[in-house]
ROKE-326976 format. One line per field, with one value per residue: residue number from 1; residue in one letter; chain; x negated, y, z of N, C-alpha, C in turn. Coordinates in Angstrom, 3 decimals. Each point is the difference from the previous one (the first is absolute). Example, Ala and Ser with C-alpha at 12.3 -4.5 7.8 and 13.67 -1.06 7.14 Angstrom:
BEGIN
i = [1_2]
aa = [a_s]
ch = [A_A]
nxx = [-13.190_0.350]
nyy = [-5.690_1.050]
nzz = [7.800_-0.720]
caxx = [0.890_-0.820]
cayy = [1.190_1.190]
cazz = [0.000_0.060]
cxx = [-0.900_0.770]
cyy = [1.200_1.090]
czz = [0.000_0.730]
***
This chain:
BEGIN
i = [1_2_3_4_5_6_7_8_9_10_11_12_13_14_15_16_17_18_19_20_21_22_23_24_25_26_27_28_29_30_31_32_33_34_35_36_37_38_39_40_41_42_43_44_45_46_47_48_49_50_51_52_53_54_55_56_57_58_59_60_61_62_63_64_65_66_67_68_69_70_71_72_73_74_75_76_77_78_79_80_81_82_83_84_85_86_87_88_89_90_91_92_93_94_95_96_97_98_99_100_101_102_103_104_105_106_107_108_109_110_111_112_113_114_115_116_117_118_119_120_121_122_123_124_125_126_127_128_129_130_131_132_133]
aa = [x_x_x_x_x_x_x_x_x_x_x_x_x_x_x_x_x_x_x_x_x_x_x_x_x_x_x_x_x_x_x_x_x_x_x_x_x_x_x_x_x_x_x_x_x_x_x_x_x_x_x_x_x_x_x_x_x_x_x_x_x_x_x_x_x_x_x_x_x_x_x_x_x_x_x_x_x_x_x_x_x_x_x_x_x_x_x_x_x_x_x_x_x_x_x_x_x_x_x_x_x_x_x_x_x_x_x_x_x_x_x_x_x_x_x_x_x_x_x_x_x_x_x_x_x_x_x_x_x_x_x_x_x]
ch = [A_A_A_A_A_A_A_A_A_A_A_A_A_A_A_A_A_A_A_A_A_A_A_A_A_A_A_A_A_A_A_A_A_A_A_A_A_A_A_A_A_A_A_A_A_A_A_A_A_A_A_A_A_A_A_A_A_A_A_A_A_A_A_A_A_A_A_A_A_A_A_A_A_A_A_A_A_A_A_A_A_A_A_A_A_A_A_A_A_A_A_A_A_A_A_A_A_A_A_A_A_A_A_A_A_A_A_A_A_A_A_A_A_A_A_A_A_A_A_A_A_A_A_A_A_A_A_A_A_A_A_A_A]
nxx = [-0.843_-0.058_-0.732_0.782_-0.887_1.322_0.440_-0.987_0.295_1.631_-0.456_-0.757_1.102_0.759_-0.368_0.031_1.371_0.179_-0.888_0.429_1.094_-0.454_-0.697_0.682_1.536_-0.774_-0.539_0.911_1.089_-1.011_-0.375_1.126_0.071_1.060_-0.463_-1.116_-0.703_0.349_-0.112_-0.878_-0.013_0.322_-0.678_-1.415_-0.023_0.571_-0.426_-0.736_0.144_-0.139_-1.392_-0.463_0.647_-0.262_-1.107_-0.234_0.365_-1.225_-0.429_0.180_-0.398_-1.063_-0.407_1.038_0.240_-1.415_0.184_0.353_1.217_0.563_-0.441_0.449_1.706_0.147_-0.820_0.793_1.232_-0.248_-0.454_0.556_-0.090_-0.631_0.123_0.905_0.047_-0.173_0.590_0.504_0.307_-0.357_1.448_0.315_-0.240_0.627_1.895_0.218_-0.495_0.536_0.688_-0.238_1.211_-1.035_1.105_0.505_-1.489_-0.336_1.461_-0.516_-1.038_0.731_0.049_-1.714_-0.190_0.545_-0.368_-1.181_0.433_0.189_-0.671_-0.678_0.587_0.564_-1.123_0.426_1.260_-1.147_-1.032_0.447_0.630_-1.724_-0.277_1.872_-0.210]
nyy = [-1.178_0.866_0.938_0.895_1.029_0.107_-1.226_-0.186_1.456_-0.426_-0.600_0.758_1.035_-0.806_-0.984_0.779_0.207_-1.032_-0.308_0.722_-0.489_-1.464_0.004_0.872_-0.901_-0.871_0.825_0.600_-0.851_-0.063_1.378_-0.293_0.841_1.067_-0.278_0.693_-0.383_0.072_0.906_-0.049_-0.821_0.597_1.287_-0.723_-0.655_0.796_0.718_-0.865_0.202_1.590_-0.687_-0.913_1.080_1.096_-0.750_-0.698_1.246_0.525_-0.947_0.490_0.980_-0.854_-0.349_0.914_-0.458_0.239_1.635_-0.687_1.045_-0.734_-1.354_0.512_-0.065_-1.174_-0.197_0.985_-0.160_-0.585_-0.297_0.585_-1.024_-1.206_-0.115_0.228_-1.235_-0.716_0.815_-0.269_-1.488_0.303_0.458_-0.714_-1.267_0.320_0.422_-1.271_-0.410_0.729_-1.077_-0.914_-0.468_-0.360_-0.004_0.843_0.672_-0.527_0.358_0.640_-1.119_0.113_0.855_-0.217_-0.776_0.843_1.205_-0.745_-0.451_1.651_0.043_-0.902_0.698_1.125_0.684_-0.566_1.093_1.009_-0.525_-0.714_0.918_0.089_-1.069_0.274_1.038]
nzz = [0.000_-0.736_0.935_0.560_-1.504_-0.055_0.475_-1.097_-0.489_0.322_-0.851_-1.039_-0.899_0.182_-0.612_-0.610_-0.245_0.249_-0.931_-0.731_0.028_-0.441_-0.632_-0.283_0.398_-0.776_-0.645_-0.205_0.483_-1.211_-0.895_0.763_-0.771_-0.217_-1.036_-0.276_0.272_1.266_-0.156_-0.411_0.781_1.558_-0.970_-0.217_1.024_0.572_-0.344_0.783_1.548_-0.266_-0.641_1.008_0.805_-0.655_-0.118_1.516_0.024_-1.434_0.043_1.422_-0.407_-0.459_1.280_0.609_-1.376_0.472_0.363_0.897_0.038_0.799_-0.261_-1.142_0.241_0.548_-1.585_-0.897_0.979_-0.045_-1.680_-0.283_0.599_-0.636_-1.051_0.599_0.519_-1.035_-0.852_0.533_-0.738_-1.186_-0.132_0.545_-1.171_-0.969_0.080_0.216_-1.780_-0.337_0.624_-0.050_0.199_0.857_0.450_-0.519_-0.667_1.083_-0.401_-0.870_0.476_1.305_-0.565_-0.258_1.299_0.852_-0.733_-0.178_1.548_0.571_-0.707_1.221_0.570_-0.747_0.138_1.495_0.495_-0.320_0.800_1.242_-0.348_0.208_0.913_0.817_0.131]
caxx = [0.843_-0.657_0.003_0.246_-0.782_0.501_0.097_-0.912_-0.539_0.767_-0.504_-1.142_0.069_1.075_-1.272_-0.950_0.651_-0.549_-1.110_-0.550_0.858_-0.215_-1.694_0.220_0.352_-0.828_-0.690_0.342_0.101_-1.508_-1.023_0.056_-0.058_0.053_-0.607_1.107_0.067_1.482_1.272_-0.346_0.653_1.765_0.647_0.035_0.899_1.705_0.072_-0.423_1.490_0.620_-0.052_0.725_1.433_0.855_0.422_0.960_1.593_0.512_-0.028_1.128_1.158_0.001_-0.028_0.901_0.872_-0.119_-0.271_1.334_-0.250_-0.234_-1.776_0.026_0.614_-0.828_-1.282_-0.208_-0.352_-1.365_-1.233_0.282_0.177_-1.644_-0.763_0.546_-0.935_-1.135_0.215_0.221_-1.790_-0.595_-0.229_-0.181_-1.125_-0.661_-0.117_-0.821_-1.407_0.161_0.458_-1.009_0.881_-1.366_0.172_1.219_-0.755_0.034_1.212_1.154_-0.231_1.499_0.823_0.183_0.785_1.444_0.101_-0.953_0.870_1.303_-0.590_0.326_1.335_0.255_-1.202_0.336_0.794_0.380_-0.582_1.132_1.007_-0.090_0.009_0.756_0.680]
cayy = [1.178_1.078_0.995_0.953_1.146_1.246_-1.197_0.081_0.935_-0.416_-1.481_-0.072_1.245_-0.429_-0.594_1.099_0.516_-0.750_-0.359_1.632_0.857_-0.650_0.579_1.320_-0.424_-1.031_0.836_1.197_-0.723_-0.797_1.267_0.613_1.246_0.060_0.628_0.067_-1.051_-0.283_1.272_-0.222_-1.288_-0.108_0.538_-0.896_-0.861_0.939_0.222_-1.512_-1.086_0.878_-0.254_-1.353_-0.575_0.546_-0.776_-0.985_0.524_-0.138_-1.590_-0.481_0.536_-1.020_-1.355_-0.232_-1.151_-1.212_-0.030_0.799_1.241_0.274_0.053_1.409_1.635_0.411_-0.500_1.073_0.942_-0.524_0.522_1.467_0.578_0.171_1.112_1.318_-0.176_-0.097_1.317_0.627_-0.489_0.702_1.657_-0.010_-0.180_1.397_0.941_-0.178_0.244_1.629_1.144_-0.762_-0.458_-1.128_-0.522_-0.608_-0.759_-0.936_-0.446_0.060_-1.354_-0.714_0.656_-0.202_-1.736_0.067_0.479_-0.943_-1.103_0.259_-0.345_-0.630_-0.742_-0.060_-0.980_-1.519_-0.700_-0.292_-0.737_-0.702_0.386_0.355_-1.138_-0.643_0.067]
cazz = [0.000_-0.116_0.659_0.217_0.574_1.271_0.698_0.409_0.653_1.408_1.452_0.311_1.082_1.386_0.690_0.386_1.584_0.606_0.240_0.217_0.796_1.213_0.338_0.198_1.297_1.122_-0.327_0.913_1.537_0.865_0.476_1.118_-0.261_-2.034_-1.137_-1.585_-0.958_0.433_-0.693_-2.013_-0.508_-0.294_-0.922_-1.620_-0.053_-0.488_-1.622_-1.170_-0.140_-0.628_-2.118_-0.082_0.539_-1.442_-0.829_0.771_0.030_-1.148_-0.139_0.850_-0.850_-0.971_0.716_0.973_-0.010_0.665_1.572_0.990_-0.289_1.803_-0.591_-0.730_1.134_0.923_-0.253_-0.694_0.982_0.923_-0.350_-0.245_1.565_0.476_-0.607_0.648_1.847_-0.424_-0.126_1.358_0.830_-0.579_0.278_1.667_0.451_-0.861_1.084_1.528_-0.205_-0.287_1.293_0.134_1.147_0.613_1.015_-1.225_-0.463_0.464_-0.029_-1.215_-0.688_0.657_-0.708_-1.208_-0.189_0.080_-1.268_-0.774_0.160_-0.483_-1.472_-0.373_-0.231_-1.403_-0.365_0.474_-1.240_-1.174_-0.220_-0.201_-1.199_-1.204_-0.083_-0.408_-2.013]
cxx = [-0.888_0.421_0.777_-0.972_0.320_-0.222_-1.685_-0.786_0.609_-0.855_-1.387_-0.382_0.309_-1.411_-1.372_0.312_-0.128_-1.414_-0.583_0.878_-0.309_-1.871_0.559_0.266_-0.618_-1.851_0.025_-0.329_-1.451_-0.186_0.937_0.455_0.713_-0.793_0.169_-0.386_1.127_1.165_-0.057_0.437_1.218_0.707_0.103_1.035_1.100_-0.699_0.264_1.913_1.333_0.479_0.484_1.329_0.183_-0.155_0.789_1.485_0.263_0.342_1.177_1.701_0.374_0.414_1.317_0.868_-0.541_-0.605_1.025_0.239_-0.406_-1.744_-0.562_-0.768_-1.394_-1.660_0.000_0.377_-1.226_-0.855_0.444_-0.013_-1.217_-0.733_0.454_-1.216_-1.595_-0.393_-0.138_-1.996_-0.862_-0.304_-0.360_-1.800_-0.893_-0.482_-1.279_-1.643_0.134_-0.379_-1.561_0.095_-0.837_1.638_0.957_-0.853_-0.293_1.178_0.467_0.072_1.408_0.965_-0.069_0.078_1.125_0.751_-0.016_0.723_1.907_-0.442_0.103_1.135_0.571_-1.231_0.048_1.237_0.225_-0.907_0.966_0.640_-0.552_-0.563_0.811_0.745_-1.144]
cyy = [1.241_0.935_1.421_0.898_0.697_-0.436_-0.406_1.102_0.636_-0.601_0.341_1.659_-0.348_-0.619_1.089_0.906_-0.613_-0.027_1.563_0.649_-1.099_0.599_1.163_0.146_-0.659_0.310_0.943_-0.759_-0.981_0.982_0.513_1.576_0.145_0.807_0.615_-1.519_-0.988_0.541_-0.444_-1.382_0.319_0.538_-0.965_-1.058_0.566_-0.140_-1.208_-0.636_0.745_-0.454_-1.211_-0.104_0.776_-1.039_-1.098_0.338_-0.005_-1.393_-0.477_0.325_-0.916_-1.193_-0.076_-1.310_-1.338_-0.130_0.324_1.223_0.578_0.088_0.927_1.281_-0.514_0.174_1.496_0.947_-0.392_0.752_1.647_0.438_-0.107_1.220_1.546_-0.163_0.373_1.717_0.776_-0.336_1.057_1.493_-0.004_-0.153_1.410_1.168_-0.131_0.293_1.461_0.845_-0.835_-0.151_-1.111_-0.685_-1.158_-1.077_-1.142_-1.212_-0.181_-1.400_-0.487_0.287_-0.552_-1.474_-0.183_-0.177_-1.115_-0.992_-0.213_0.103_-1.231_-1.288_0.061_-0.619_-1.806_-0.229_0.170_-1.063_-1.667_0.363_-0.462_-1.612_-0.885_0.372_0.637]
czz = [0.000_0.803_-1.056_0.363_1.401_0.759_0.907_0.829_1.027_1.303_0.035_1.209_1.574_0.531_0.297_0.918_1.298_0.846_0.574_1.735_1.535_0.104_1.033_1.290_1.073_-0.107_1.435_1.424_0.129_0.447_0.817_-0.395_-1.586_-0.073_-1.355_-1.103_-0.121_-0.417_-1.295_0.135_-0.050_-0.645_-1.295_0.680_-0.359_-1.540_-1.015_0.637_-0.362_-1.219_0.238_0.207_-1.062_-1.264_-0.078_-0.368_-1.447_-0.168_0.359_-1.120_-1.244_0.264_0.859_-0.549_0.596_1.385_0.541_0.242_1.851_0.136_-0.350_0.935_1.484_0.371_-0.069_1.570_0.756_-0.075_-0.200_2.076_0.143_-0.645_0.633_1.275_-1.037_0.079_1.489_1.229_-0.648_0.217_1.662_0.357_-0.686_1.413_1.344_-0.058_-0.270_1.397_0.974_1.821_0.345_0.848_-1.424_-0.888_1.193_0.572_-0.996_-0.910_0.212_-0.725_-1.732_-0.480_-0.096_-1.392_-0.924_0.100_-0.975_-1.631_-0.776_-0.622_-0.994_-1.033_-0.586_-1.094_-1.367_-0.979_-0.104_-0.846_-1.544_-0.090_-0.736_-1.356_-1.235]
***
């Protein structure tokens, strides 16, 4: 069965989100402290699972006759909720290096598992999703 261009650069962005937005998070909580190298992840991660869930959603528009439409509706609020927390980790973690807050920079890792965790979940299903059909 031949791959889907879109398809391919879906899974390969989402997986770079990933890999970039977990360095970033768990990055952050070894050193104890954020950083900006930390900030620059969590922004490319938003960017790269930004292109993935937009291409994820063109596809989805092709494919609904053989995914359940509930499946659908709840992969797509998920991920549009993560990417809002994702958004929110970001400018927060932005703000805190601006203002260069030493107490926030040494807390702010709790906050960004939290996040990472709540990520992952749409992440997880749309992966299952994209198993079974």
């Amino acid at each position: 069965m031949e791959m889907n261009t879109e398809l391919l650069y879906a899974i390969i962005t989402t997986n770079l989100a990933l890999v970039l937005y977990t360095l970033g998070v768990w990055g952050e909580k070894k050193s104890g402290i954020l950083k900006k190298w930390h900030v620059i992840l969590f922004w490319l991660g938003l960017i790269f699972d930004s292109t993935g869930t937009l291409l994820m959603s063109n596809i989805s528009k092709t494919v609904t006759k053989t995914i359940p439409e509930i499946e659908l509706v709840i992969h797509e609020t998920a991920g549009i909720f993560a990417i809002i927390l994702m958004i929110f980790n970001a400018l927060c973690a932005t703000w805190i290096l601006k203002r260069n807050n030493e107490h926030m920079k040494k807390i702010f890792h709790k906050f960004s598992i939290l996040i990472w965790f709540i990520w992952l979940i749409p992440y997880c299903i749309g992966m299952i999703m994209g198993m079974h059909h």
